[in-house]
N, C-alpha and C positions, 0 to 999 in steps of 0.2 A: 230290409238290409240283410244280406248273408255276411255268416262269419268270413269267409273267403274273403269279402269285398276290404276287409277291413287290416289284412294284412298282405295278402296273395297280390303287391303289385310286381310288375314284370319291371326290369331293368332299362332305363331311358337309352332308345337304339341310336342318339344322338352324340357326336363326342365330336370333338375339335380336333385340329391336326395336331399330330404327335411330335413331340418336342425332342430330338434326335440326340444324344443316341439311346433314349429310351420307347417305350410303344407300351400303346393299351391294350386293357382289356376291359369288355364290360363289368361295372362296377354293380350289377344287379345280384341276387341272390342266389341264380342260376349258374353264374360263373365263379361264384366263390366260395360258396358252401361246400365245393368237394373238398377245397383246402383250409375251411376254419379252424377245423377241429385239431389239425399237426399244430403243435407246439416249435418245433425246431425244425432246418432245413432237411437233416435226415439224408443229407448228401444230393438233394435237389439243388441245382445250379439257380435257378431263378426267384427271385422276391419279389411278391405283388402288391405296392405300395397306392396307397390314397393320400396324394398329396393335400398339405392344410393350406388351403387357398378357397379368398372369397370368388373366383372366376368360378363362371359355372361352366364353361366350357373344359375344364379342368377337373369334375368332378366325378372321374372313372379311374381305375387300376391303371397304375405303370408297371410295368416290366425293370428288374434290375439286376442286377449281379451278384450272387452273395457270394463276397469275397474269401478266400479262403481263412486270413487272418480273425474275420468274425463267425463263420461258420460257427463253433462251437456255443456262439455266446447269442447269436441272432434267434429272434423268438414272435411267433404270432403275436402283435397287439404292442409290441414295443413302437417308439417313437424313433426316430431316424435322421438323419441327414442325407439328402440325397443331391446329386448333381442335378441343375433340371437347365437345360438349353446349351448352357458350355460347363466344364467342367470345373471353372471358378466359380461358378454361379451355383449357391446350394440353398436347398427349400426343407421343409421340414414336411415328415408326413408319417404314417404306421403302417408296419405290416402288416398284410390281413392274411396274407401265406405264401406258400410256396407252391412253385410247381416245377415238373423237369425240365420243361424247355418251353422257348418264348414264340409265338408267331413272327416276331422279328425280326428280317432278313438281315441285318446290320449285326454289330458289337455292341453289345449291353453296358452302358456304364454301372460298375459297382458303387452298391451303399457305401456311403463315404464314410462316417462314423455312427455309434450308437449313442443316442441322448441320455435314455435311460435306461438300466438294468431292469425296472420295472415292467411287465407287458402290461400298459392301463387301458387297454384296450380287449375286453373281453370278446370271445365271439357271439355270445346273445347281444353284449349292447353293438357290435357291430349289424347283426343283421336288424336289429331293432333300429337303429340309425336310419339304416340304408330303405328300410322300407318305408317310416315314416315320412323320411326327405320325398321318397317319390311319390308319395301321397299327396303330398301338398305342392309338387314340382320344384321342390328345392334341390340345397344341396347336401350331401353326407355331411360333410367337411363344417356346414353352422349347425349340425346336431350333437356334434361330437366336442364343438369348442364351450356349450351347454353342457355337458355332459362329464367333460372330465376338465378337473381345477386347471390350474395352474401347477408348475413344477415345481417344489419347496425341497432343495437340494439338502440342507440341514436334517428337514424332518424324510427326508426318504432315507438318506443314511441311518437313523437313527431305526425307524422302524426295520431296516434290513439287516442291523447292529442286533435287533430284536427276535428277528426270525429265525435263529438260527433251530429251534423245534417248531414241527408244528402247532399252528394255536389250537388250544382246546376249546369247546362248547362249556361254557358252565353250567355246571347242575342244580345249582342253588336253585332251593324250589320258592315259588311263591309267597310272601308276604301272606299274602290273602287269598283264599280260595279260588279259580274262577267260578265264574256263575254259569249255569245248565244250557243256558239259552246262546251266549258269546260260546262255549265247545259246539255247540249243535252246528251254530253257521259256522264254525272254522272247519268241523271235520266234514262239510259242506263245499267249503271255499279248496280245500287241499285237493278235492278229486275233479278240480277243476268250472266250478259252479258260481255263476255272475249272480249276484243279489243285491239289491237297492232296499235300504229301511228307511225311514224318517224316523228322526233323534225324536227322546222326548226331551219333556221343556223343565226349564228350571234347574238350577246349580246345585250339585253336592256337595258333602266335605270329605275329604279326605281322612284317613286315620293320622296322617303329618298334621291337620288342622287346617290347611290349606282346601281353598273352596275352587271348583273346577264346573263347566258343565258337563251336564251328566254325558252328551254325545261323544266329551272325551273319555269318561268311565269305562265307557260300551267299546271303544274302539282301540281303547287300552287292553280291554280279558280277550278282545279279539283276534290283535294282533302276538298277544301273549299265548293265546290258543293255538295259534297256526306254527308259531315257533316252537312250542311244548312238542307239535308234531315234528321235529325235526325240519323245517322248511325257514328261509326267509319269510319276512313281510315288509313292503314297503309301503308307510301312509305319506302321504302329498296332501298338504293344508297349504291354504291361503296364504297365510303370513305367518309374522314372529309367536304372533297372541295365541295364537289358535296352537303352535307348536308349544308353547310353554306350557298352557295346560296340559298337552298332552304328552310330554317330556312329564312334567307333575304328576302325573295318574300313574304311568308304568315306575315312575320310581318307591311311589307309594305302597303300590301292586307287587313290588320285588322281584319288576323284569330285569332279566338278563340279557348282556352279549345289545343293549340297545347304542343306536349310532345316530347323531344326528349332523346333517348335510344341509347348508343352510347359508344362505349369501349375506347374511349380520356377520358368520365367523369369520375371524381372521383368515387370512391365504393359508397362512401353514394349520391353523384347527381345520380347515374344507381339506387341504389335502391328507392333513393327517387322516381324517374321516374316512377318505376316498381311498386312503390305502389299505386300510384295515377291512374294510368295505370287500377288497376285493380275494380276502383272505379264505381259507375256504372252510368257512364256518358258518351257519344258520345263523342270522341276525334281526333287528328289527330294524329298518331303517327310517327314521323319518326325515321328511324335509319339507319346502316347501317346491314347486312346481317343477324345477330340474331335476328331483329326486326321484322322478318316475323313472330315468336314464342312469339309478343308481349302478352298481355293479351288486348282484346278489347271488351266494351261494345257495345252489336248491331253492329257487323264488316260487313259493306257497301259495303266496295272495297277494295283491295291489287293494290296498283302502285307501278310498277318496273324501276327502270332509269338503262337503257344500262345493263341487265342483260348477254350480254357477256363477263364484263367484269370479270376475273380469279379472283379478288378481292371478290367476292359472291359464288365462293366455297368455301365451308368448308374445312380448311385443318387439322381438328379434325374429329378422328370416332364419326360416322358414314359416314361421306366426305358427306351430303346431299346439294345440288347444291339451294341456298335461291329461287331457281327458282322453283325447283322438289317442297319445300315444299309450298311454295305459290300455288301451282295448286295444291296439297291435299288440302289445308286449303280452299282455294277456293270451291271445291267441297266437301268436309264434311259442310261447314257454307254457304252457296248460297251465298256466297259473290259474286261480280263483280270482274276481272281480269282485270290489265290495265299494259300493257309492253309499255315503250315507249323510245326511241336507237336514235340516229343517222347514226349508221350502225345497223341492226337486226341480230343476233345471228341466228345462223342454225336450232336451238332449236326452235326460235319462228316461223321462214321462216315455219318451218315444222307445225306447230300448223296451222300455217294461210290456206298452201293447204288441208289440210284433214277438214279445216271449223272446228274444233273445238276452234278457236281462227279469230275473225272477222277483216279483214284487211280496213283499212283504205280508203276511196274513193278521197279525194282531197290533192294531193301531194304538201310538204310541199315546202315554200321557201331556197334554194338554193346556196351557193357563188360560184360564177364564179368559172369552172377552168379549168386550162390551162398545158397543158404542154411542155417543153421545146424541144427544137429542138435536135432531136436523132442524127442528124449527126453528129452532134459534138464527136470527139472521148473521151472519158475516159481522153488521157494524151494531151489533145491539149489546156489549160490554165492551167495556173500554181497554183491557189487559189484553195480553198474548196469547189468554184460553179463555174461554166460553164459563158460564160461572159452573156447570156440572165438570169441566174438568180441572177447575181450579180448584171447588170442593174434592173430588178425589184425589187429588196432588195431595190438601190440608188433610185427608185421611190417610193417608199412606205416612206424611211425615210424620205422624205421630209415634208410629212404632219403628220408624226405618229409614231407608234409603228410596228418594223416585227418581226414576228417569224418564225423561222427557226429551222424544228424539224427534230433530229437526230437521230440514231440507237442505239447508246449503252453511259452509261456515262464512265466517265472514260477518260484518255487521251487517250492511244491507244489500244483498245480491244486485237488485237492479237499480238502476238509475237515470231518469226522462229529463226534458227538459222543462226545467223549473218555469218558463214562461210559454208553449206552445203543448207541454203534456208529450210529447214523441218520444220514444226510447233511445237511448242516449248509447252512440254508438262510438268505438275507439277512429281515430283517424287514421292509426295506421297499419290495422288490420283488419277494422269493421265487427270486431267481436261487441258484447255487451258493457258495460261501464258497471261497476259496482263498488260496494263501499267496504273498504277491509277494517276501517275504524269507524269510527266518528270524524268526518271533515278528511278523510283519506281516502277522493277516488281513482280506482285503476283497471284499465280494461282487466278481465276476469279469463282471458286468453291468452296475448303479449305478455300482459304484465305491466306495458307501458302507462305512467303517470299520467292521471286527465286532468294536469294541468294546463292549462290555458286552452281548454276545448269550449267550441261553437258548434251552438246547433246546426246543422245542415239545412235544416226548413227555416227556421224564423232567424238564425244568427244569434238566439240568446247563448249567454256563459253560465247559466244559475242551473248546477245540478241540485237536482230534487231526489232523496232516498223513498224506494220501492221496496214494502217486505222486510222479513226479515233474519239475518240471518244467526248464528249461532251467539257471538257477540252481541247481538241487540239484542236476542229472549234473555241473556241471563241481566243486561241490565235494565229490562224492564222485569225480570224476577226480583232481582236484588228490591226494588220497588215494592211489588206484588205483594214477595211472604217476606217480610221484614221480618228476621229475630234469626230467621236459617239459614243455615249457607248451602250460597248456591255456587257448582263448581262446573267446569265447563271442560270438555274432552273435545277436541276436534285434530285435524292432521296437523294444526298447528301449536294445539296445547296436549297432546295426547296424556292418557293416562288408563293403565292396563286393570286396575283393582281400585275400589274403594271400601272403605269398613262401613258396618254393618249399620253405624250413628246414623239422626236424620240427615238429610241434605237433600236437593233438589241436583241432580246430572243433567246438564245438557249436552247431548251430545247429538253430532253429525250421524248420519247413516253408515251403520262398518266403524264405528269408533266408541262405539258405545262398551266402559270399564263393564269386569265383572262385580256384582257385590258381593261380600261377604252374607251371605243367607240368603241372598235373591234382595229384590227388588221389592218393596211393597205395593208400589204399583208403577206401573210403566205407561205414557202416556203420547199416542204417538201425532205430529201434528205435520199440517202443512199435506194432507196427501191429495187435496187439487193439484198441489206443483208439481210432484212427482208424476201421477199419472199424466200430467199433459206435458210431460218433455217430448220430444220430438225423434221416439226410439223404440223400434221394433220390438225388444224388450220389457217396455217399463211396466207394462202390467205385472210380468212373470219378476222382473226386477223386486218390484215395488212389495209383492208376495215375500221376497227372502227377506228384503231390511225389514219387513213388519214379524213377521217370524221369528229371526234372528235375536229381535229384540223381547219380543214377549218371552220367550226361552231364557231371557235373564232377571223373570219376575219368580219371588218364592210361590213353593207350591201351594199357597195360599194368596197367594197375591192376585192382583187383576191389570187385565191390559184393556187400553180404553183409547179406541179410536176416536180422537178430539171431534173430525171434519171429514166430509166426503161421502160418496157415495156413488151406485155404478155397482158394476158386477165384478170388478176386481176386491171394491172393500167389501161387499157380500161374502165373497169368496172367505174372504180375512174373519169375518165374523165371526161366518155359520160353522167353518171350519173346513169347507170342503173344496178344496184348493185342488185336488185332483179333477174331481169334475169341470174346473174353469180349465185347466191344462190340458181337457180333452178337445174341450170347445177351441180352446186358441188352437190345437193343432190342429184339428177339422178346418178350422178359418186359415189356416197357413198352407194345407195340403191345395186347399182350393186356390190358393193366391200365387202356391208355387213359392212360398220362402221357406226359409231354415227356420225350422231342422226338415221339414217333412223334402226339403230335397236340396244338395248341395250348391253352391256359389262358389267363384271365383273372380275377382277383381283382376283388368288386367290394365294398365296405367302405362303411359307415355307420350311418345311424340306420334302425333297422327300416323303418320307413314308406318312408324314400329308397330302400334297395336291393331292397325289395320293388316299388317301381313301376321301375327299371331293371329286373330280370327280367322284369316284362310286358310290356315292349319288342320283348325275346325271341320274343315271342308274337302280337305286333301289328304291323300286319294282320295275319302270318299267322303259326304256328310252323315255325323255319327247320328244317328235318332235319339232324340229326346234329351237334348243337347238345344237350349234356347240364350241367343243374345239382346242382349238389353244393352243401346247405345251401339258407339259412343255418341258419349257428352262430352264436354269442355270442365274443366276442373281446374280447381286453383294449386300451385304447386305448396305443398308442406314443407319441404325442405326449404331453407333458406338459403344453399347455392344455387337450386332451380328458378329462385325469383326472377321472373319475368318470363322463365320458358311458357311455351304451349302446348299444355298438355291435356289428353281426352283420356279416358275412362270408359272402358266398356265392362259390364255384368254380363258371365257364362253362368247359366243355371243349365244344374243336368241334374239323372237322376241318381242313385249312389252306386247305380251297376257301372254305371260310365265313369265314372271317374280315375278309374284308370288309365282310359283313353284320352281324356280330356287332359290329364296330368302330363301325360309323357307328349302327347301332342305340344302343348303349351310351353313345355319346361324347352320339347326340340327349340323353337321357334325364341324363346331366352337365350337358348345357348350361343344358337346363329345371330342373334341381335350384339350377343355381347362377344360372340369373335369377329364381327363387321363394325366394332366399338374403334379402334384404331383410326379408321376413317374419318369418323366423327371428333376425331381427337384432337385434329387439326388445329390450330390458333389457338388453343387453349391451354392453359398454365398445366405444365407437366402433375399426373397424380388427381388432375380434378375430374369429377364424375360426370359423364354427359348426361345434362338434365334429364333431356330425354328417349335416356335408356328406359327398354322395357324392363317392368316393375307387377311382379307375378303375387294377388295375394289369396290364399284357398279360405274357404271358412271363414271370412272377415264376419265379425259380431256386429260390426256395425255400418254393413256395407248397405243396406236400407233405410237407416238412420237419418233423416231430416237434418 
């Protein structure tokens, strides 16, 4: 991969007919970058606006008027109202600048009023927008409604009540010293230097008393380091949990000037965030996945925590991976890169062998672990663990806290037929049937109730429970270690911390509380299930939730693989998880998936994604550029129900994907200005099923 490839896209030569009395201009980086940097008109007649529209034919520069009454007050990066077709009709959109004069042989309609006094529209997240949208073939316009809150008219007045001095940097130094090794990699990270570590394992405490994992310690002097040098740092976590630790550490630490950007906060805490954010003063910003789009003065460094986790894809178009936009934004701003995992992601494994991303020299600390004795048959004890992990359970609670992490929540995932043995399927979506209580079953997809279901082979009604899931280990624990309590964490009972007392955690995979001291022992079960799901992933998967977990066992504690075996729990044992990460990508390069070379999903109605593939083609066919399908696909939307829809897979290599993008995204643009056509007989505002449906980088576009 070259750096180039990874930010250097060219501007979609694609645009729809101009909506009179305004005119485009290309919205690439070539045509706008001479006028990012003006702040104000400057006596330039023209405004070049990015209307906020989900049309993608729609998502290039207009030409407008800057009126003379706004003149003084119009500003790069403010929000607008503009006329867009007649001049009652008005659309909302930002200026990205100005110029003298328009291509336009007509009269320009003037910007009609200004929204906000604010410009929230910076010109690095603009170019950063604008490059990753074309990356992935999307459009600016869903990068940027990701990117900056909502308006909170109350709290902008009040902060601009506030501004009347500039804000200052605080000096306040330190709580706590930083440590040798977080200054080494920040004055590392500030002269522009990508580095990946793996966390070590096991939870500290804090000098508040509060107990944190140590990867947030390290990622706190870090981000505290890059700041001390005068720069921003932005870190992007997975969720709440992971930000609250680490919100916990830098307050501990005695960071300054820190901000946190976070979709739990209220509208007006995100915006207030977002405005201070854009203040111009060195900060730390954290958040979770949209905070890589933060606004940052003097941006230092991007740190990433556990960027495999699926929580950091986008699951809004343009689907860009917080990881993809971090290494543009990284390479447009010389910023510093810093990923740092417990298990590494295939994505960063890959960065580290091509040296475009510096791997780490002194490997981290480690919790024991062990696994249980194979010979043991499957049906040879009668409990939920094997009797060697039932004794280590009885040993851990003596002195502490264990957790014990499970496959699926739920009482019992699957569900056959109680009279022919067959897998018991929903009727009205075909997903699986499984048991959320005891005597409570419901497809595990819909949602929908298995009341009154027949088998499809024999006709019997007798659901029979399979496995088990979170709810069923703890009340066959409750059984097992009678005298302790056993507590249970999953997406539907969560819980963030437990103290230090015995007790038995069960918890789901990704839900697992922190303890107060670590874990005594950590005991991980079910990992035939997981490895045999039906996903390109699950090994590298299955690597992080076992990691993850062991990382919350005390430094004295042990983690102990109940079941399983194969070279992914190998991997988990011996310790040497990079080595199996080599192998899978060796095995990927040869097979042609991701990461070792990009993917594209293109979805619709036969006719649509058969003219996007001649795209492919035209003028010329690109080399090294391979289609898979189409196939036939069932629609996921539920106003597509019943359309016909196919699927086809573009795999190319990552030099191409420039060409691929802007080809694809043409061939969207044309689909969805020939959309009217299709619009015919149908209720005003509804979406034609089968519109073309563009997705780049899909995680689970080989997925069984």
């Amino acid at each position: 991969m070259s750096a180039g490839e990874l930010s250097d896209v060219p501007a979609d030569a694609e645009h729809g007919e101009p909506a009179a009395p305004a005119t485009e201009q290309p919205a690439g980086p070539a045509s706008a970058c001479s006028c990012l940097d003006a702040e104000a008109p400057n006596g330039r007649a023209v405004a070049e606006v990015l209307l906020d529209s989900a049309l993608p034919q729609l998502d290039h520069l207009f030409d407008y008027a800057v009126p003379e009454e706004l003149a003084g007050e119009l500003r790069v990066g403010q929000r607008v109202r503009v006329p867009f077709r007649n001049q009652q009709r008005k659309a909302f959109g930002y200026v990205i600048g100005f110029a003298e004069t328009s291509s336009f042989g007509g009269e320009l309609s003037p910007i009609a009023d200004i929204v906000s006094p604010v410009p929230q529209l910076t010109p690095a997240v603009w170019r950063l927008a604008r490059a990753v949208a074309d990356r992935a073939g999307g459009s600016a316009g869903d990068i940027l409604r990701l990117a900056i809150p909502g308006r909170q008219v109350r709290v902008e007045k009040q902060h601009l009540a506030a501004a009347g001095t500039p804000p200052e940097a605080s000096a306040d130094a330190p709580a706590e010293p930083l440590d040798a090794d977080s200054a080494a990699i920040a004055a590392r990270l500030v002269t522009g230097e990508r580095l990946a570590l793996t966390a070590t394992h096991s939870p500290e405490r804090l000098s508040t008393g509060e107990w944190v994992g140590a990867w947030a310690i390290r990622l706190a002097h870090v981000a505290m380091a890059v700041h001390a040098a005068g720069k921003s740092a932005i870190v992007v976590l997975p969720d709440y949990r992971d930000q609250d630790q680490l919100q916990s550490a830098l307050a501990a630490l005695g960071a300054a000037d820190v901000l946190r950007v976070d979709a739990r906060q209220s509208n007006a805490e995100r915006y207030g965030s977002f405005l201070q954010a854009l203040d111009g003063v060195a900060r730390i910003i954290i958040g979770n996945r949209s905070a890589v789009y933060a606004p940052a003065h003097e941006l230092g460094a991007i740190l990433m925590w556990d960027d495999g986790d699926p929580v950091l894809a986008e699951p809004l178009a343009p689907y860009v991976h917080a990881r993809d936009a971090a290494l543009v934004r990284a390479e447009q701003s010389g910023a510093g890169l810093f990923f740092a995992a417990h298990a590494r992601s295939a994505e960063v494994e890959r960065l580290t062998l091509i040296g475009y991303v510096q791997d780490q020299v002194n490997p981290p600390r480690r919790t024991r672990v062990i696994h249980a004795d194979q010979s043991i048959a499957p049906d040879a004890f009668a409990g939920r663990v094997p009797d060697f992990a039932a004794k280590t359970i009885r040993d851990g609670l003596r002195t502490g806290p264990v957790l014990v992490q499970v496959a699926t929540p739920g009482y019992a995932p699957v569900s056959v037929c109680g009279d022919c043995g067959d897998l018991a399927r929903c009727t009205a979506c075909g997903g699986p049937i499984g048991f959320r209580t005891a005597g409570t079953a419901a497809c595990r997809w819909c949602g929908q109730h298995a009341g009154g279901w027949a088998c499809a082979g024999c006709g019997g009604n007798r659901l029979a429970e399979r496995g088990m899931g979170s709810a069923r280990t703890v009340e066959q624990f409750e059984r097992q270690f009678r005298g302790f309590r056993v507590l249970l964490s999953d997406g539907d009972h969560p819980r963030e911390r437990v103290d230090a007392r015995p007790a038995i955690v069960v918890a789901t995979r990704g839900a697992e509380p922190l303890a107060a001291g670590g874990y005594r022992a950590v005991v991980l079960l079910d990992a035939e299930r997981l490895l045999s799901l039906e996903n390109l992933r699950a090994g590298e998967d299955c690597l992080r939730w076992w990691e993850n977990a062991a990382a919350l066992a005390a430094p004295d504690g042990v983690c102990l693989m109940a079941s399983g075996g194969g070279p992914v729990v190998q991997a988990f044992v011996t310790g040497r998880i990079d080595e199996w990460l080599h192998s899978e990508l060796r095995d990927r390069q040869a097979l042609r998936y991701p990461p070792a070379v990009r993917v594209a999903s293109v979805t619709g109605g036969s006719a649509q994604v058969d003219r996007a593939l001649a795209a492919l083609r035209t003028p010329d066919t690109l080399a090294g550029v391979e289609v898979l399908g189409p196939t036939p696909v069932a629609a996921t939307d539920p106003a597509a129900r019943g359309a016909k829809l196919v699927r086809a897979i573009v795999r190319f290599e990552y030099a191409r994907g420039s060409d691929v993008a802007k080809r694809l995204r043409g061939a969207l643009v044309a689909d969805a200005a020939g959309a009217s056509s299709r619009q015919k007989g149908r209720a005003p505002g509804r979406a034609v099923p089968e519109a073309l449906r563009l997705r780049f980088d899909d995680r689970g576009v080989f997925d069984g």
